[in-house]
C-alpha positions in Angstrom: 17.4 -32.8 -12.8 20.3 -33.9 -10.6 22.2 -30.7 -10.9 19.1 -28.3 -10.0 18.4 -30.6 -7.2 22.3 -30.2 -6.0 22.1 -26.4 -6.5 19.1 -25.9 -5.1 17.2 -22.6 -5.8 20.1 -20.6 -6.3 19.7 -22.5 -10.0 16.4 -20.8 -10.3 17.1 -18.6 -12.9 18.9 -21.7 -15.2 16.1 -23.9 -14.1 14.1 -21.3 -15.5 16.4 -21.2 -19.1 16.3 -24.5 -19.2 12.1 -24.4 -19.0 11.7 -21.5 -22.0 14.3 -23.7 -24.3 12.4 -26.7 -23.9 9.3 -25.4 -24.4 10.7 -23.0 -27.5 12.2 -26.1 -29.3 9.0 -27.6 -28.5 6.9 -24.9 -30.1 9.0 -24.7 -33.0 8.1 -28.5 -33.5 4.0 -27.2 -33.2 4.6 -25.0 -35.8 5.4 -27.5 -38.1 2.0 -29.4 -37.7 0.1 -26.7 -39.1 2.4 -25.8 -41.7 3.0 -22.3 -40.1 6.4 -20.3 -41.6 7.5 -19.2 -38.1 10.5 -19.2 -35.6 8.7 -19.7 -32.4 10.5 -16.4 -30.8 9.3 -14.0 -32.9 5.8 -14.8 -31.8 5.4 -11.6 -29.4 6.5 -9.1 -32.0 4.2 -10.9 -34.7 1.1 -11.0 -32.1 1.7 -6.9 -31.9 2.1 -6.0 -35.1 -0.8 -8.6 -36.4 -3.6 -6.3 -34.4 -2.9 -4.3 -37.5 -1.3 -0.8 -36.3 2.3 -0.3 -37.4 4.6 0.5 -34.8 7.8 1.6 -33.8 10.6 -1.0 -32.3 10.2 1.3 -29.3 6.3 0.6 -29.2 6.7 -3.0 -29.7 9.4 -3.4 -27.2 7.2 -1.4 -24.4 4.1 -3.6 -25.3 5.6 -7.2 -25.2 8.3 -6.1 -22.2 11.5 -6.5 -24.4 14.4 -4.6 -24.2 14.6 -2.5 -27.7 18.1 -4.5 -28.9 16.1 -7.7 -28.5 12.9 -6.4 -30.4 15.3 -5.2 -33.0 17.3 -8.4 -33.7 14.1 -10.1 -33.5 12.5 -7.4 -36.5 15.7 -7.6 -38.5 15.1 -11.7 -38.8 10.8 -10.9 -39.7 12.0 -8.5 -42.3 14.8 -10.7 -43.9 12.1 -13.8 -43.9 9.5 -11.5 -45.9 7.0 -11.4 -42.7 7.0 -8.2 -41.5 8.8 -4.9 -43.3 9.7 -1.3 -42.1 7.9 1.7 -43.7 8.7 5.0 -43.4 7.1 7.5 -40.6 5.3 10.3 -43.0 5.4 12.5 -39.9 9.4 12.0 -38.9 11.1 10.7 -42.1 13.8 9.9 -39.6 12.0 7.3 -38.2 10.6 3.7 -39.6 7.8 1.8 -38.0 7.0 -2.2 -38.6 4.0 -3.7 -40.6 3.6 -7.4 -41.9 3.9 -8.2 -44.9 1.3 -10.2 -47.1 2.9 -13.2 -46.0 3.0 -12.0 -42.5 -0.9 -11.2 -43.3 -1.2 -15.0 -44.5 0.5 -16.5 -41.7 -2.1 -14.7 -39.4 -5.1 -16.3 -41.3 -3.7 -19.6 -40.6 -2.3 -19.6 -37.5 -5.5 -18.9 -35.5 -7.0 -22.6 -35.8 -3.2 -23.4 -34.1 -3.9 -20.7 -31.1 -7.0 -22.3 -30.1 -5.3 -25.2 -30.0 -2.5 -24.4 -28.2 -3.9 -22.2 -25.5 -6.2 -25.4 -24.7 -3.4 -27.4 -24.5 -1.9 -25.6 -22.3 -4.9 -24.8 -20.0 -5.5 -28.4 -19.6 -1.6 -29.0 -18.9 -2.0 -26.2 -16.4 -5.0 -28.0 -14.7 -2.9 -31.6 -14.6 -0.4 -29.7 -12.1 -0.6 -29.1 -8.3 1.2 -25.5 -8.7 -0.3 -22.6 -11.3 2.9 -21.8 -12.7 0.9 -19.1 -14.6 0.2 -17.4 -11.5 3.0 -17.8 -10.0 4.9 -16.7 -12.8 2.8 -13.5 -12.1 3.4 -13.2 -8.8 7.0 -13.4 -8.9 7.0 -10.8 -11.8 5.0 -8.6 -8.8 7.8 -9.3 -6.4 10.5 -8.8 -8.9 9.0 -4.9 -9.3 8.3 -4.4 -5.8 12.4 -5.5 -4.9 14.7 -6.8 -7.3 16.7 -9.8 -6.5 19.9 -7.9 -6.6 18.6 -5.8 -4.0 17.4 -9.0 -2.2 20.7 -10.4 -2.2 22.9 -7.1 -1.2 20.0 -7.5 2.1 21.2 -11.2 3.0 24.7 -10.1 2.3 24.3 -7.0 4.8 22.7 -9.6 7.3 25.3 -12.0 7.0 27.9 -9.7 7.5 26.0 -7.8 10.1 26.2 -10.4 12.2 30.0 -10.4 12.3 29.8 -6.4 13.7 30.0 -5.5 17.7 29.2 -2.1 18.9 31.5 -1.3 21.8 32.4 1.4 24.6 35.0 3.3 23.4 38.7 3.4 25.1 41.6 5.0 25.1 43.3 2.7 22.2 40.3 3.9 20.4 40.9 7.7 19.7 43.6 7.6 16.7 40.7 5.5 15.0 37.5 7.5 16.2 39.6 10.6 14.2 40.8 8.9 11.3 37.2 7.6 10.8 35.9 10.8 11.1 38.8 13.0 9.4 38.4 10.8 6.4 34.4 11.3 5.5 34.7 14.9 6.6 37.6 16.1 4.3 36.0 14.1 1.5 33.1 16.7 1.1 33.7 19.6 3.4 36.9 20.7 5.9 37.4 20.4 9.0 36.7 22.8 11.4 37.6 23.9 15.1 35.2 22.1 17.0 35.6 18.8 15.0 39.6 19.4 15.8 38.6 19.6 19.7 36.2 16.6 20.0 38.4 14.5 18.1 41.5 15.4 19.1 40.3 15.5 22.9 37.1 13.2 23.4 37.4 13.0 26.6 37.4 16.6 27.5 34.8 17.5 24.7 32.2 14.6 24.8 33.2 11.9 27.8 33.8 14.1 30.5 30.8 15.9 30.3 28.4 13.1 30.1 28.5 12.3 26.7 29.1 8.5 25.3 31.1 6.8 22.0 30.5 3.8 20.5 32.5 2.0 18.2 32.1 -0.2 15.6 34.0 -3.4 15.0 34.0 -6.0 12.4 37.4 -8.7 12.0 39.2 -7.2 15.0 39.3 -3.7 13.4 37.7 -0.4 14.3 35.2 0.5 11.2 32.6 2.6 12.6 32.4 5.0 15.3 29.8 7.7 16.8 29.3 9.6 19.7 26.4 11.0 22.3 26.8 14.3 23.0 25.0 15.4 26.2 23.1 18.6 25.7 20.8 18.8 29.1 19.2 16.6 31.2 17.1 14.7 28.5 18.4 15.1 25.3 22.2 14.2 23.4 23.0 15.1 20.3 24.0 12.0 18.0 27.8 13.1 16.5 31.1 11.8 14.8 29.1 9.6 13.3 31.3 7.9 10.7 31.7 4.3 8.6 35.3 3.5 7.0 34.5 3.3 3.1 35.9 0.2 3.3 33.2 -1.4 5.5 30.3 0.4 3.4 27.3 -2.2 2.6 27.1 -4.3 5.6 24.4 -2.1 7.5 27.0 -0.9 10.0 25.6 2.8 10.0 22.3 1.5 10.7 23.2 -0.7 13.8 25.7 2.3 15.0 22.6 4.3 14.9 20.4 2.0 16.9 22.9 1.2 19.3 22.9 4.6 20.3 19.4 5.4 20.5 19.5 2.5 22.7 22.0 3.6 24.8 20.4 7.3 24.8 17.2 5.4 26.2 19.1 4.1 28.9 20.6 7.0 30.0 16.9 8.6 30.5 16.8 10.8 27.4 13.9 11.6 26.1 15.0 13.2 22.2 18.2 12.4 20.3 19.1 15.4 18.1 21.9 16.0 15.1 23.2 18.2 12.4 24.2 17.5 8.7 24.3 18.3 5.2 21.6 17.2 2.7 24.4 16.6 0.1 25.7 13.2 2.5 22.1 11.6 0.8 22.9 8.2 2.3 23.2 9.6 6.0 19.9 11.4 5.4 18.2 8.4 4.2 19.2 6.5 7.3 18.6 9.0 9.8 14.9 9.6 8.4 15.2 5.4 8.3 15.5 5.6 12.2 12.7 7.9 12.9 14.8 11.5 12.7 12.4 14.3 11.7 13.7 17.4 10.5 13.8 20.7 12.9 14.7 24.2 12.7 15.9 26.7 15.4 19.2 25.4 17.2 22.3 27.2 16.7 25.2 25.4 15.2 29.1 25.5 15.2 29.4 23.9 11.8 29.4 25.8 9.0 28.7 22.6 6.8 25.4 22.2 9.1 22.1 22.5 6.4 19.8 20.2 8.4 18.8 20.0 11.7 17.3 16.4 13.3 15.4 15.5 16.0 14.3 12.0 17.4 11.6 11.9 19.9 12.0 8.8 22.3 
């Protein structure tokens, strides 16, 4: 218990192991008081197949929640012990399902006295603790669905690393950056065309100058993120350039470049934030619709890679 103490909950999957072989080893040990012919694992394919239908490996491993190579290996063992065997599908000759055996038959006879047993034992072992581990086996099977815990630890990791991220004013120093960043998504699924040549090439002519804003995104001293405000009239800008070095992808910098400059847009009095793009860049439209862009039709664009037209109300 020392180690999982020093761990901590990071174990919890181990911890977890470490439970279901203890209580497996232990089970196998109940089997031997009532004289039952059985490796303790193969107990959820047995329970299936002992409600009498035969079924597939598919079947079994969708009833019990196994995966199919687990269910398989776990047959293979039944058949080779005499307790269960694999007939033929009359429909699909292609196809065998799973049946016990009359020793699989004769095991069920006897081994209901031991499930009475065992599922009081285990209710009153359940009622001796201060936690329902039953139920909160359940719940965190719920959770588990709802959000895996590799998607719960990519989150933290984006957090952490968020964290390390400033959003700045663009200068000067910045423009070889703000095109490369830009240059590189762009030619990646589309080319570039005259009016990304111009902004880029001249943001301070094209976007700066005529009220427009650029922010840029830096994590470990190095540019890795940049997009721009593009004024349009007196209350709305059009959100542009908007680009993440691939490099940097997965620590959430996209979505704090976009709130940064709906936050600056609100400061500057506007009142909608509008953009273009292409509906194969799925990521971007996922985070776009994450920060409250609603698709519009009607504007005229420059772009000949524009498909989808966004607006923000503020």
């Amino acid at each position: 218990m020392e180690f999982y103490n020093k761990v901590g909950k990071m174990a919890l999957g181990s911890r977890l192991r470490r439970l279901s072989e203890k209580l497996t080893e232990q089970a196998g040990e109940v089997y031997k008081v009532y004289d039952i012919d059985m490796n303790p694992k193969w107990f959820p394919v047995f329970y299936a197949l002992a409600e009498g239908e035969d079924k597939s490996i598919m079947q079994i491993a969708q009833e019990i929640s196994h995966s199919h190579p687990s269910v398989s290996t776990i047959v293979k063992e039944m058949v080779k012990n005499g307790v269960a065997q694999e007939i033929a599908n009359k429909a699909d000759g292609r196809k065998n399902y799973i049946r016990l055996t009359d020793k699989g038959w004769e095991i069920n006879k006897h081994i209901q006295v031991q499930y009475t047993d065992v599922n009081t034992a285990v209710e009153n072992a359940l009622n001796e603790t201060q936690y329902n581990i039953w139920k909160a086996i359940e719940e965190w099977e719920f959770l588990l669905e709802q959000k895996s815990l590799l998607n719960r630890v990519i989150d933290e990791k984006k957090l952490r690393e968020s964290a390390n991220v400033q959003v700045v004013d663009y200068k000067p120093e910045y423009q070889a950056a703000f095109k490369r960043l830009n240059e590189e998504w762009i030619t990646q699924y589309f080319k570039m065309e005259e009016t990304d040549y111009k902004s880029l090439d001249h943001p301070d002519d094209y976007i700066l100058n005529k009220g427009g804003h650029i922010l840029m995104a830096i994590y470990n001293n190095e540019p890795v993120g940049a997009c721009a405000l593009i004024k349009m009239d007196s209350d709305m800008y059009e959100l542009a350039k908007m680009a993440v070095s691939p490099k940097a992808k997965g620590k959430g910098i996209g979505f704090i470049l976009g709130n940064a400059c709906i936050a600056k847009a609100k400061s500057l009095g506007a009142k909608k934030i509008y953009l273009e793009s292409n509906t194969i860049l799925k990521p971007a439209i996922n985070l776009y619709h994450k920060l409250g862009f609603k698709k519009v039709t009607g504007i005229p664009s420059p772009y000949e890679r524009c498909n989808i037209q966004m607006m923000l109300e503020l």
